[in-house]
C-alpha positions in Angstrom: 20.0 -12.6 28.0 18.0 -13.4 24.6 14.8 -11.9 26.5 16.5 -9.0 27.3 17.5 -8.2 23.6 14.2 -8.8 22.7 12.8 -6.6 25.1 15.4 -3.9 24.5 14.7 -4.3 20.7 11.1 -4.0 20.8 11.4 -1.3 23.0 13.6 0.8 20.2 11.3 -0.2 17.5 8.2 0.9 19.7 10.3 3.9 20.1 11.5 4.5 16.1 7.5 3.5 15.2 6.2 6.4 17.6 8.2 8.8 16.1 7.4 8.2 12.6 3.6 8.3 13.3 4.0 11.8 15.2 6.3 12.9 12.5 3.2 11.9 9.7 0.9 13.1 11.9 2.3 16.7 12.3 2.4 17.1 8.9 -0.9 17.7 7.4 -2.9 19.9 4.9 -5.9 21.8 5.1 -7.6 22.7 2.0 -9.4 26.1 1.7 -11.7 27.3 -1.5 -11.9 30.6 -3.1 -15.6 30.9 -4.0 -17.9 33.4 -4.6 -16.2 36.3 -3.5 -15.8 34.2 -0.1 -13.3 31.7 1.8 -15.5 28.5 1.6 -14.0 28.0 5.5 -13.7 31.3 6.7 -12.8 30.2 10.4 -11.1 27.0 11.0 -8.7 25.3 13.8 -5.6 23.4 13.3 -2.5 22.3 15.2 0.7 23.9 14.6 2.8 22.5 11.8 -0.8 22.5 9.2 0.0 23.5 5.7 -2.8 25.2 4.5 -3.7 25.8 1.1 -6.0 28.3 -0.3 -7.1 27.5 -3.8 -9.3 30.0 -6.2 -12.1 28.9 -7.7 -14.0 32.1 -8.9 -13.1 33.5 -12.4 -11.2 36.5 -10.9 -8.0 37.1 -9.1 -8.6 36.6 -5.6 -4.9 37.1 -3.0 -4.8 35.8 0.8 -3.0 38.4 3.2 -2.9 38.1 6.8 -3.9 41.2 8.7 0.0 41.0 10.6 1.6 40.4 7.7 2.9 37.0 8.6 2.1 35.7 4.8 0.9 37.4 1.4 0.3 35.5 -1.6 0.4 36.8 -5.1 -2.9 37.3 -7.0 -4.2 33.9 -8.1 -6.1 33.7 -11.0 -8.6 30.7 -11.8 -7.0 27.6 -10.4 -4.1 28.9 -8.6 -3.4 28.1 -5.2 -0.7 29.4 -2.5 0.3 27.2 0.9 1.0 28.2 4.4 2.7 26.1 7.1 1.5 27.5 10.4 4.4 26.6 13.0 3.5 28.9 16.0 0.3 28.9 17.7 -2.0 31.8 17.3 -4.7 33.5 15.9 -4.1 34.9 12.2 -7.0 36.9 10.7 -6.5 37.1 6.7 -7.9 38.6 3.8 -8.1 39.6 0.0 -6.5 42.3 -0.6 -8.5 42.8 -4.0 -11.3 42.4 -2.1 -11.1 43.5 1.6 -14.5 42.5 2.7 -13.4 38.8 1.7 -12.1 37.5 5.6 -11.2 34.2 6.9 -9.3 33.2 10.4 -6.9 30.3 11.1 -6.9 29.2 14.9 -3.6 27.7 15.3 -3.2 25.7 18.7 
């Protein structure tokens, strides 16, 4: 009967280990700079549940809209950043809206 609590006990804790390990590794951050009048990763590929955070780095506003509308930041000036948690899988294309010939895509699978 001892073995079997054991057993059952490790089992649970195998269990309740597991799940915090998929919980931390669902929930993860992707950075993205704003240089140059370009998305320093203007295509990239994450699983769903990525925050992603676009941060500017050029002396001018810079904003990050995605072509469906699904997000919009504000206009970031020097240093400002805005963050995204992609849930669903999908492709979003984005850009600036001060600058529409600045594009960028996030894969989401």
């Amino acid at each position: 009967m001892p073995r079997l609590r054991f057993a059952v006990s490790l089992a649970a804790a195998a269990v309740l280990a597991f799940g915090a390990i998929g919980v931390a590794l669902a929930a993860t951050e992707t950075p993205i700079k704003i240089e140059n009048f370009t998305f320093q990763a203007p295509a990239i590929t994450v699983a769903a549940g990525t925050t992603v955070t676009w941060t500017n780095d050029d002396d001018i506003p810079h904003t990050v809209r995605a072509v469906d509308g699904s997000f919009h930041s504000k206009a970031m000036d020097t240093a400002d950043s805005y963050s995204f948690t992609f849930t669903k899988p999908g492709v979003y294309s984005y850009f600036c809206t001060l600058h529409p010939k600045m594009v960028g895509k996030v894969v989401v699978k």
